[in-house]
C-alpha positions in Angstrom: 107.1 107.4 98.5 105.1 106.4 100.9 103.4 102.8 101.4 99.9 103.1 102.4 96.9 101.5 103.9 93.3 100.9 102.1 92.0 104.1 103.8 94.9 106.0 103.9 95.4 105.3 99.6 91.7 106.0 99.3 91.7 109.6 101.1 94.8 110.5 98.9 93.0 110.0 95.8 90.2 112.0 96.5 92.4 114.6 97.9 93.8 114.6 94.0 96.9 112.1 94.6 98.4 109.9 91.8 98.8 106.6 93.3 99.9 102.9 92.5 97.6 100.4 93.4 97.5 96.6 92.7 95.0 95.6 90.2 94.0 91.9 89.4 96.8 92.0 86.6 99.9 94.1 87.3 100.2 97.4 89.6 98.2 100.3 88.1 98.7 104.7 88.2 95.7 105.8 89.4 94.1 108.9 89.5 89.7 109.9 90.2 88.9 109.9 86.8 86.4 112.8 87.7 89.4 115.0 88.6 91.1 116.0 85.3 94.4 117.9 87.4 95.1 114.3 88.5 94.5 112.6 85.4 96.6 115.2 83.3 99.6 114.1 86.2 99.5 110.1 85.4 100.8 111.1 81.4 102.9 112.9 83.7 104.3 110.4 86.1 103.9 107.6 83.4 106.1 109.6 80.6 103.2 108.4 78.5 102.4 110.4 74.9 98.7 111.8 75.6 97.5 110.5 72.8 97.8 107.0 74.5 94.6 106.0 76.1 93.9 105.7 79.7 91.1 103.1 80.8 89.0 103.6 83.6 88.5 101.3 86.3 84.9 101.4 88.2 83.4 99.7 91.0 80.1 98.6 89.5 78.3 99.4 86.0 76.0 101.9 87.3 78.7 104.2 88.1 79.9 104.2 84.3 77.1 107.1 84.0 78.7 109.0 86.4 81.1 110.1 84.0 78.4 111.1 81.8 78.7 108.1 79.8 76.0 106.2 78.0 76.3 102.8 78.7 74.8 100.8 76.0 72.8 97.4 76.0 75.8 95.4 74.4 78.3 97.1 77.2 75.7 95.8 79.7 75.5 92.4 79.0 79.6 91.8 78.7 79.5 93.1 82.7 76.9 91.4 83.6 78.3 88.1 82.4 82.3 89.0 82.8 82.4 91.9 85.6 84.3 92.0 88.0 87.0 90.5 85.9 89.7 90.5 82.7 87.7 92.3 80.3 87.7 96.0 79.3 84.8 97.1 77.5 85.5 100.0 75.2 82.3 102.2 74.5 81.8 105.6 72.0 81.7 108.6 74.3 81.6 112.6 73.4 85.0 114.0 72.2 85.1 116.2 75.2 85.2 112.9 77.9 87.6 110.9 75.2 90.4 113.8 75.1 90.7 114.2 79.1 91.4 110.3 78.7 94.0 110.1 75.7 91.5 109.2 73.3 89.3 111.1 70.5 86.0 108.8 70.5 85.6 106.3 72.8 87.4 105.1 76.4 87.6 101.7 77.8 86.0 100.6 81.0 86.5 97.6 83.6 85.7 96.1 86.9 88.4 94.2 88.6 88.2 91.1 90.5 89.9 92.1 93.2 88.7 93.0 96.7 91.2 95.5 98.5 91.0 97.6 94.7 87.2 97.4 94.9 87.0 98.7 98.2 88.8 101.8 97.3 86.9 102.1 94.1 83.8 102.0 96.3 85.1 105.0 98.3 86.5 106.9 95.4 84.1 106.4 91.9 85.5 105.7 88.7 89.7 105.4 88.6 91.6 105.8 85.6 94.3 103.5 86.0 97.3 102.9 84.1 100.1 99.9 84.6 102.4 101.3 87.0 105.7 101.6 84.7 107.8 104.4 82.7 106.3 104.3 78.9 107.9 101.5 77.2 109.2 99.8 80.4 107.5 96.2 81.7 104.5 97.0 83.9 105.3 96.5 88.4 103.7 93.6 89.7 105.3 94.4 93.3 104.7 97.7 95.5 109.0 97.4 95.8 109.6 97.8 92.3 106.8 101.0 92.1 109.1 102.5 95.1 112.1 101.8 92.8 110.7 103.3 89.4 108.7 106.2 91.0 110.2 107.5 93.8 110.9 111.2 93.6 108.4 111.7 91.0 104.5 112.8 91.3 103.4 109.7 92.6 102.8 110.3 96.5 102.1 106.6 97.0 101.8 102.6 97.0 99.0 100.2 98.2 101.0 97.3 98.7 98.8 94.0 97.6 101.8 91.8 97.4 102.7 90.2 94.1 100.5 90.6 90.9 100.9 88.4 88.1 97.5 88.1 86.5 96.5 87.6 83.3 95.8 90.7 80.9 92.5 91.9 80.5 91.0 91.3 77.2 90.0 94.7 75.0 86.8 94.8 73.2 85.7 97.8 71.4 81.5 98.1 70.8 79.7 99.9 67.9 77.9 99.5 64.8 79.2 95.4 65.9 82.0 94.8 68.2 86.0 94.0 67.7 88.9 92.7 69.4 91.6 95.3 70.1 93.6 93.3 72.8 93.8 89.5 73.6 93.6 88.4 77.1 92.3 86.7 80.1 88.9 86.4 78.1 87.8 84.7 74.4 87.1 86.0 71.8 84.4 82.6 71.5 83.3 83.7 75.0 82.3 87.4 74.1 80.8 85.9 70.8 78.6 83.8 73.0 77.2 87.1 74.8 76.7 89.5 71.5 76.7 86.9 69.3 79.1 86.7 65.9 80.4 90.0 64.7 79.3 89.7 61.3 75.7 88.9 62.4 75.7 91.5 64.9 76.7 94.1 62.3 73.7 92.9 59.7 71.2 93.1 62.2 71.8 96.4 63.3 71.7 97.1 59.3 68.2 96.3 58.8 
């Protein structure tokens, strides 16, 4: 396995690579979420079951669409207030863009606060990005222990970012109101504060 620069881990990806990258949490599998040969190789590399869900990391909102994803006015607001940072924002999407991910309705969305990962997002579009580890295994949070898990497997390559140890993103999943599905870097009172309290949120979009 090879350890790569920025533009060198960027031209690999859109050439169809699976890579590990560092996020602003723990190293990630990454693969252009637009590329569905690639994608299909990170339940590959990642001995993950396929019905596990991979998120997809993006380098702004706006390229959300790209995917052929309506981005509703509740998803908005949570990026606008907590992007780039620890919260993934899980959004209905047809059943044809949820199966290529893992999922049957809906995939999960985030933009990371971290600079050398947004410059390659900027160069590649949407990621989907998975922590870098064998299912069931703790997730890398150094580029020597991605050599030392992956290596002579279908990942080509490492970014190496140093040492991550960040905090978990927080999952929250938006519909008819809005849920918690993970705990994380972000509060449940903080996302409350943004679309308001779920049982409110719910009656109003009753009426």
């Amino acid at each position: 396995m090879k350890i790569l620069n920025l533009t060198e881990a960027a031209d690999a990806l859109v050439a169809g690579g699976v890579l590990a990258l560092p996020t602003d949490t723990v190293y990630g599998l990454a693969a252009v979420a637009a590329n569905p040969v690639a994608v299909e190789l990170i339940f590959e590399a990642k001995r993950r079951p396929r019905d596990v869900a991979l998120p997809i990391m993006v380098p702004s909102p706006s390229t959300v669409a790209d995917l052929g994803v309506e981005w509703p006015e509740a998803a908005q607001a949570l990026a606008a207030t907590f992007w780039p940072g620890a919260l993934t924002i899980v959004v209905p999407v047809a059943p044809a863009i949820a199966q290529r991910y893992g999922t049957t309705d809906a995939v999960g969305f985030r933009q990371p606060n971290r600079a050398d990962l947004l410059k390659v997002l900027e160069k590649t579009g949407p990621l989907a990005v998975t922590s870098a580890n064998l299912h069931g295994e703790p997730p890398c949070t150094t580029a020597m222990e991605v050599v030392a898990q992956f290596t002579g497997g279908v990942v080509s390559g490492v970014l190496d970012g140093g040492a991550c140890e960040g905090v978990v993103s927080t999952v929250v999943r938006l519909g008819s109101s809005w849920e918690i599905l993970r705990h994380g870097a972000i509060a449940e009172e903080q996302i409350s504060q943004v679309l308001g309290p779920r049982e409110m949120r719910a009656a109003r979009r009753c009426n």
